[in-house]
C-alpha positions in Angstrom: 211.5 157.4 149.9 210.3 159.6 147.1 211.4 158.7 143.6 211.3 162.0 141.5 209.1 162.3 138.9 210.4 162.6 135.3 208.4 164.7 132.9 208.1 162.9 129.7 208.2 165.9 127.2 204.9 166.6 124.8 204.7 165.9 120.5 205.6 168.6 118.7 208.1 170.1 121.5 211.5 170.8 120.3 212.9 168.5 123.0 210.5 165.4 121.8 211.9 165.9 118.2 215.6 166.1 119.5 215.0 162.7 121.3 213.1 161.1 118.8 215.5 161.7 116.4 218.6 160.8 118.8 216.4 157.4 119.4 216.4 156.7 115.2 220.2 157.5 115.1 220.4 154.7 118.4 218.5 152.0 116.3 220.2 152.5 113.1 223.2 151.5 115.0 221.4 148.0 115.6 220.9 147.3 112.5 222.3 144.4 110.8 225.0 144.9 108.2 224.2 146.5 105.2 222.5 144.4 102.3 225.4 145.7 100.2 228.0 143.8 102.3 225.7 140.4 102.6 225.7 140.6 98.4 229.6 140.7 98.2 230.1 138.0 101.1 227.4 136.1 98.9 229.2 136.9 95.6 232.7 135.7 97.5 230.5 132.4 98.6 229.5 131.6 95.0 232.0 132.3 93.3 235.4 133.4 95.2 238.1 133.3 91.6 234.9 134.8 89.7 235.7 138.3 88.2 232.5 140.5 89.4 232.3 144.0 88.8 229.3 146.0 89.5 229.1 149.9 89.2 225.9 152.2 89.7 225.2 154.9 87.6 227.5 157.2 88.5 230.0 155.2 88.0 230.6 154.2 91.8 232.0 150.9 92.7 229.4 148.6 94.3 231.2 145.2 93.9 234.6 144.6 92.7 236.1 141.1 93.0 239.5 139.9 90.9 238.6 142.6 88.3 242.4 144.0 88.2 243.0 141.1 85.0 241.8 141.3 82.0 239.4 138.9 80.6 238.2 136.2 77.7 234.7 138.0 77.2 233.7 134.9 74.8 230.5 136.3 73.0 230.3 139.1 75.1 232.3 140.7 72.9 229.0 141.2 70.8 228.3 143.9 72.9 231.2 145.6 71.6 230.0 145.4 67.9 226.9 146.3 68.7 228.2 149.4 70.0 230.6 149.9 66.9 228.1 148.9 64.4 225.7 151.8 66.1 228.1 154.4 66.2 229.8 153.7 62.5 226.9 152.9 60.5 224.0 154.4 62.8 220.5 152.2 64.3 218.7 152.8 60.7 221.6 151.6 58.6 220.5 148.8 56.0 222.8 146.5 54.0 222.0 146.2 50.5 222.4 143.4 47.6 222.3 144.3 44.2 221.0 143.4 41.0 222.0 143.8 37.3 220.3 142.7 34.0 222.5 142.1 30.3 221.8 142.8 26.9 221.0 139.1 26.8 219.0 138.4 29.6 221.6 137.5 32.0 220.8 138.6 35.8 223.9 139.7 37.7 224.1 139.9 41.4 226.1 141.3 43.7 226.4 140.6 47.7 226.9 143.4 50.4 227.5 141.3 52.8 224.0 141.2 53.9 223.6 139.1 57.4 220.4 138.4 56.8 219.6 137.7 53.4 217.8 134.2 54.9 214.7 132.7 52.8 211.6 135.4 54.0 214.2 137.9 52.9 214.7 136.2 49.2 210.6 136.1 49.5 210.2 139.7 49.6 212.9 140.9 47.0 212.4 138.3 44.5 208.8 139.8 43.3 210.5 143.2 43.6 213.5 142.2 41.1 210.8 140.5 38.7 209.0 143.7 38.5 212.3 146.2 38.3 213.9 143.6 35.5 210.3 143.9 33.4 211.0 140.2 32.5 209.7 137.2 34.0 212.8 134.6 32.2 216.5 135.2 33.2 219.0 133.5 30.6 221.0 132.7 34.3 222.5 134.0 37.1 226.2 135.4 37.4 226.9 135.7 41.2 229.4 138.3 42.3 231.0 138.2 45.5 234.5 140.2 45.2 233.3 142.6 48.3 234.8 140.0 50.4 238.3 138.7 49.8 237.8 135.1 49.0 240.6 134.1 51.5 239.1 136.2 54.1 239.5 133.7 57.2 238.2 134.6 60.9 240.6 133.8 63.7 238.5 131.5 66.1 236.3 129.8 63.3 237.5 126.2 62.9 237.2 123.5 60.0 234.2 121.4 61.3 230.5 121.1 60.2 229.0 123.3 63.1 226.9 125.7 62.2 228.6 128.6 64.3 231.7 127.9 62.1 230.0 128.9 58.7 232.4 131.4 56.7 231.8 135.2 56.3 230.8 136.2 52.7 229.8 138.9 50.7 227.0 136.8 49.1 225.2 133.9 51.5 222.0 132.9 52.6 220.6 131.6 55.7 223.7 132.6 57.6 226.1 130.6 55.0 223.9 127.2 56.4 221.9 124.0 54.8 219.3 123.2 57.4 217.5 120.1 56.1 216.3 116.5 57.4 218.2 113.2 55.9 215.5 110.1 56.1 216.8 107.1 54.4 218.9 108.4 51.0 216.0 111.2 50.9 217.1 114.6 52.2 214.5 117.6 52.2 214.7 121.0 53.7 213.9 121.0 57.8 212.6 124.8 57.3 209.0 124.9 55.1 209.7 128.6 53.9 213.2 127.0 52.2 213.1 125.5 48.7 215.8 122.4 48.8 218.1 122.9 45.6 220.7 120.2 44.3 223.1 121.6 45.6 221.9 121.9 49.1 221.1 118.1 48.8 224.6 117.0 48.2 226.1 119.2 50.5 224.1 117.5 53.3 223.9 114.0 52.3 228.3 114.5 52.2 228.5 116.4 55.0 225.4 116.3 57.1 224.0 113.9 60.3 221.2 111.9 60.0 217.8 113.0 61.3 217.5 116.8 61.7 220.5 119.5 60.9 222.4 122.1 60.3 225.8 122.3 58.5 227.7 125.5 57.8 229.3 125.4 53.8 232.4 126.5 52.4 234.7 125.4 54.9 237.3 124.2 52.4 235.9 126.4 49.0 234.5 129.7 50.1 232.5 129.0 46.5 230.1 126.2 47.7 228.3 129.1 49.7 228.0 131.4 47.3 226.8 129.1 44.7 224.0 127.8 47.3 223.0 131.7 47.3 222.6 131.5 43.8 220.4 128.5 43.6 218.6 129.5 46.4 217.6 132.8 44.7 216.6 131.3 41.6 214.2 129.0 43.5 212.5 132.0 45.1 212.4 133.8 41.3 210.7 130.3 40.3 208.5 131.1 43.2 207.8 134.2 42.3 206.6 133.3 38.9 209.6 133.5 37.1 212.4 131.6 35.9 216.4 130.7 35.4 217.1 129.0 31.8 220.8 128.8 31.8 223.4 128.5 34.2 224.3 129.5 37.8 227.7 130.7 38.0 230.3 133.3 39.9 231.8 136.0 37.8 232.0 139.8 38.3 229.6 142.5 36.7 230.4 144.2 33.7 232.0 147.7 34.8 229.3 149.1 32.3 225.9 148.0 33.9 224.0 150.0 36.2 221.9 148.3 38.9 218.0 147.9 38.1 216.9 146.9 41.5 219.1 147.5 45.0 217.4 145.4 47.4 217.4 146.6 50.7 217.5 144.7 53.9 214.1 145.0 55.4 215.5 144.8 58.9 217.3 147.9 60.3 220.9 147.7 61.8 219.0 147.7 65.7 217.1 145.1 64.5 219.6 142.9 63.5 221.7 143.7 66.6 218.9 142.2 68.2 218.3 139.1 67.1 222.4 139.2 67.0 222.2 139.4 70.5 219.3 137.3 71.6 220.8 134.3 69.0 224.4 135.5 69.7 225.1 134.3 65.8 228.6 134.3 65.2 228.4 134.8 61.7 225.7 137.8 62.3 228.5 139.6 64.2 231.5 138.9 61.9 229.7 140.6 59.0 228.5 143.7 61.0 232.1 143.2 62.2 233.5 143.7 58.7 230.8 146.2 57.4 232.6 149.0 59.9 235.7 148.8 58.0 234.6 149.0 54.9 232.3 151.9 55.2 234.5 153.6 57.0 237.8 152.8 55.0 235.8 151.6 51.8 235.7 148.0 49.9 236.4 145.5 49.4 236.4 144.2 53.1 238.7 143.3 55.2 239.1 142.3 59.1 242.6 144.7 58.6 240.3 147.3 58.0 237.8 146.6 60.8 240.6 146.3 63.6 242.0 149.6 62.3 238.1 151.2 62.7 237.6 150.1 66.0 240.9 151.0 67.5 240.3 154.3 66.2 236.8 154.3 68.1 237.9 152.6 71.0 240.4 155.4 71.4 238.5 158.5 70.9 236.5 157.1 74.3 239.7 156.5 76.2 239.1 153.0 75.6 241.9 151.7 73.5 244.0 149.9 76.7 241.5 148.3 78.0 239.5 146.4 74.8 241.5 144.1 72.5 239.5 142.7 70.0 240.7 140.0 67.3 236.9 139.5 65.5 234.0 140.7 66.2 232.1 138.0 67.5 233.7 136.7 70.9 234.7 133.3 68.9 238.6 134.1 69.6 240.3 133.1 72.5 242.4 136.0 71.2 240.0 138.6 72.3 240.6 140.3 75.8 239.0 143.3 77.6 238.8 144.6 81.2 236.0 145.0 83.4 236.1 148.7 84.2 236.6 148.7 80.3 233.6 146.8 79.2 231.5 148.4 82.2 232.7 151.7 80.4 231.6 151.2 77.0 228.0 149.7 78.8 227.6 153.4 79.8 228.1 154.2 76.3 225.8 151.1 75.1 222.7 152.3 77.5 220.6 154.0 75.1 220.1 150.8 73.3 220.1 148.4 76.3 216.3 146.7 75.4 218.6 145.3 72.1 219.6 142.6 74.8 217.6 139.7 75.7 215.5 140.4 79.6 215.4 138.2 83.0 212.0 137.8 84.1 213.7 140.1 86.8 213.8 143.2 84.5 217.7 142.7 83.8 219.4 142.9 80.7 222.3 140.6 79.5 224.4 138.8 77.4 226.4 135.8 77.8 229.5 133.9 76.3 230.8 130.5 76.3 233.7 129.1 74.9 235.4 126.0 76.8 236.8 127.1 79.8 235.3 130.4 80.0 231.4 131.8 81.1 230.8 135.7 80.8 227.4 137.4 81.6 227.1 141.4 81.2 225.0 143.9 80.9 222.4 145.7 83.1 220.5 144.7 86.2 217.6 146.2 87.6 217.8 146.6 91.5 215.8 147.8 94.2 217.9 149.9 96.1 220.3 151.7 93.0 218.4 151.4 89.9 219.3 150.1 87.1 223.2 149.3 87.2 226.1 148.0 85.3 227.8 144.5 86.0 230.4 142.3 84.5 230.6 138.8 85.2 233.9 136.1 84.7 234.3 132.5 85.6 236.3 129.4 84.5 235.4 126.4 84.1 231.7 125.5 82.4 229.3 126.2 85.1 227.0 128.7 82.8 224.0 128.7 85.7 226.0 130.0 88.4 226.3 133.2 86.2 222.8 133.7 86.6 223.1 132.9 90.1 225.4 135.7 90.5 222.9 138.3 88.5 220.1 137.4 90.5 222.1 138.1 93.5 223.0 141.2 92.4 218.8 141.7 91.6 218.2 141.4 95.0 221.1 142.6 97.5 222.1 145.9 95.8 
C-alpha cells in the first residue's frame, strides 16, 4: 500500500509562517497559569484576612484582597505628610529659629518649630549667632516658645518615658529627648557631640533606666523641654567661645526688637522627610504636621489648623472620603484611610519616591506598627510591570510576613 507523501512546506513561504504561528498560539495554550494568578494564590496562602492591594501604573488592578475596609495605616500615615508637607511648604522649604539681642545684653530666642534643631545643628548656628550678635558674653537667655500653644496635646502620644512620646514644641532639641548613660549616681551624655547640662542630669537620673537611654521630657510641664533647649544652646555658645552670665529663662520678646540672626535649618524639607521616613520619628512628623497649618492659616499653631489644611488638600485630589487623618504621624489609632485611597495619593507621591528607605530588591517602602496592626506601602520594582504601587494590612504583630508579601509581589508580578 502506498502511503501519500505530504509535502512539508519551505521557510519563508506564506504557508510555513501561517503554521508556525498557529503552532505558537497551540503552545501558549500549554502553558501553565499565569505568574499573576500563582502571586494572588500565594498572597491568599500567606496571608488570607491580609488587606493587599497592588495597582500598575496605569492604575490597573493587579491584586486586590479585603481592600473594600478601610484601614489603621499606623506610621504609614507618614507618607501622607510627606506628601502635604511637599505640596504646602515645597522640597526646599526650611524652618527657621530666631534670635534677638537687648539693650542689656540679654539674647532672646524664638522656636519655629524646628524638627531638627539636634546638637550638629546648635554646632553650626552657634558661631553664626556669636558673629551676628558682635558680642562674645550674653547677660542670659530668654526662651520664647508661644508659636506653639503650650497645651498643644497629640491624640495617640501617651504619658510614659518612651522616646516616641516626646511632646511637640516650638522650641526643643534633639527631638524633645535626653539621651545619656546612668553608671552608679554618675550620669553623662550617651551622644559625644552633646554637652550634658544640669538639667539634662536630673531629668535622667528621675526619670531615666540605668545603663544606656533615651527619655522624652515634658510629659507633665511642656516647660522642662524648652528649658533643656535653652541650656543646651548656651553650652554650644560656651563651645563656641562664648558665654551665658545670667539666667536661663522663658518669656516672650519684646514687640520692639528686630531679629539679628535667623538661623536657618541646614537641611531642606526633602531631607528631613527622609530621615522622617527612614527613622519613621513621630515627633519629626507631628511638627511638619503642624507647620502646614500654620503656614497656610498662620501662627500660632495648631493641629485645628493642620486638619483643616489637609482636608482642604485631600479634597482638591478627590481624596477627602477616603483619608481620615487625626495627627500626622500614624501614632493614632484614630487615623483611617483606604487602599485605593492611599494607592491614590502614592501616584501623587512618585516624584519623590527615593525619600523612602530601598529593599535590596529595588523597592521602596514604609512601614507601621502599633499593637495589633502591621502596614507596608509604597512602590515595588517588578519584572514583568515595572515599578508598581502596593498597599499592605495585617493584624496581629507578625511585621516579617509584610516583607514576605512585598517580595512576593518582587517576583510574581
Amino acid at each position: 500500500m502506498r502511503i501519500a507523501s505530504i509535502k512539508v512546506p519551505r521557510r519563508g513561504t506564506a504557508l510555513f509562517g501561517w503554521l508556525r504561528r498557529l503552532a505558537l498560539a497551540s503552545a501558549l495554550l500549554l502553558l501553565p497559569v499565569p505568574a499573576q494568578a500563582d502571586t494572588k494564590a500565594e498572597i491568599a496562602a500567606l496571608a488570607r484576612s491580609g488587606l493587599v492591594l497592588v495597582l500598575d501604573a496605569e492604575g490597573n488592578e493587579l491584586v486586590a484582597q479585603n481592600v473594600e475596609q478601610p484601614f489603621v495605616p499606623a506610621s504609614v500615615t507618614k507618607l501622607v505628610t510627606a506628601w502635604l508637607a511637599v505640596e504646602v511648604l515645597g522640597g526646599d522649604y526650611r524652618f527657621e529659629t530666631r534670635f534677638y539681642l537687648g539693650d542689656d545684653g540679654l539674647l532672646y530666642v524664638r522656636g519655629g518649630g524646628d524638627p531638627f534643631l539636634i546638637s550638629e545643628e546648635l554646632a553650626l548656628l552657634a558661631p553664626k549667632l556669636i558673629t551676628a550678635a558682635g558680642r562674645e558674653a550674653f547677660t542670659g537667655i530668654v526662651l520664647d516658645a508661644s508659636y506653639y500653644p503650650a497645651d498643644l496635646r497629640i491624640p495617640g502620644i501617651e504619658n510614659d518615658e518612651e522616646a516616641y512620646n516626646a511632646l511637640n514644641a516650638a522650641l526643643a532639641v534633639n527631638f524633645n529627648t535626653i539621651h545619656a548613660v546612668r553608671r552608679g549616681d554618675t550620669i553623662r551624655s550617651a551622644d559625644k557631640q552633646t554637652p550634658i547640662t544640669p538639667l539634662a542630669v536630673s531629668q535622667f537620673r528621675a526619670r531615666g533606666p540605668k545603663g544606656r537611654g533615651r527619655i522624652n521630657l515634658g510629659q507633665e510641664d511642656s516647660s522642662v523641654g524648652v528649658q533643656y533647649a535653652g541650656e543646651l544652646i548656651a553650652a554650644f555658645i560656651e563651645k563656641a567661645g562664648g558665654s551665658v552670665e545670667g539666667e536661663i529663662s522663658i518669656g516672650s520678646v519684646p514687640e520692639d526688637l528686630e531679629p539679628i540672626y535667623v538661623h536657618q535649618q541646614s537641611r531642606t524639607l526633602l531631607e528631613i522627610l527622609a530621615l522622617m521616613l527612614l527613622g519613621s520619628n513621630n515627633y519629626i512628623a507631628n511638627q511638619v504636621f503642624l507647620e502646614i497649618g500654620a503656614h497656610r492659616l498662620g501662627g500660632p499653631v495648631s493641629l485645628d489648623k493642620s486638619l483643616q489644611v489637609a482636608g482642604e488638600i485631600l479634597a482638591e485630589h478627590d481624596l477627602a472620603g477616603a483619608i481620615h487623618l487625626k495627627e500626622g504621624s500614624g501614632i493614632s489609632p484614630e487615623n483611617n484611610l483606604t487602599a485605593h485611597g492611599l494607592a491614590k495619593l502614592l501616584h501623587q507621591l512618585a516624584p519623590h519616591a527615593d525619600l523612602l528607605p530601598k529593599t535590596k530588591g529595588g523597592s521602596r517602602y514604609k512601614t507601621g506598627s502599633i499593637p495589633g496592626v502591621r502596614t507596608l506601602a509604597g512602590y515595588a520594582e517588578t519584572s514583568e510591570h515595572g515599578q508598581v504601587r502596593f498597599v499592605i494590612s495585617l493584624g496581629g504583630n507578625t511585621g516579617k510576613l509584610r516583607f514576605r508579601l512585598l517580595r512576593a509581589i518582587e517576583r510574581g508580578l
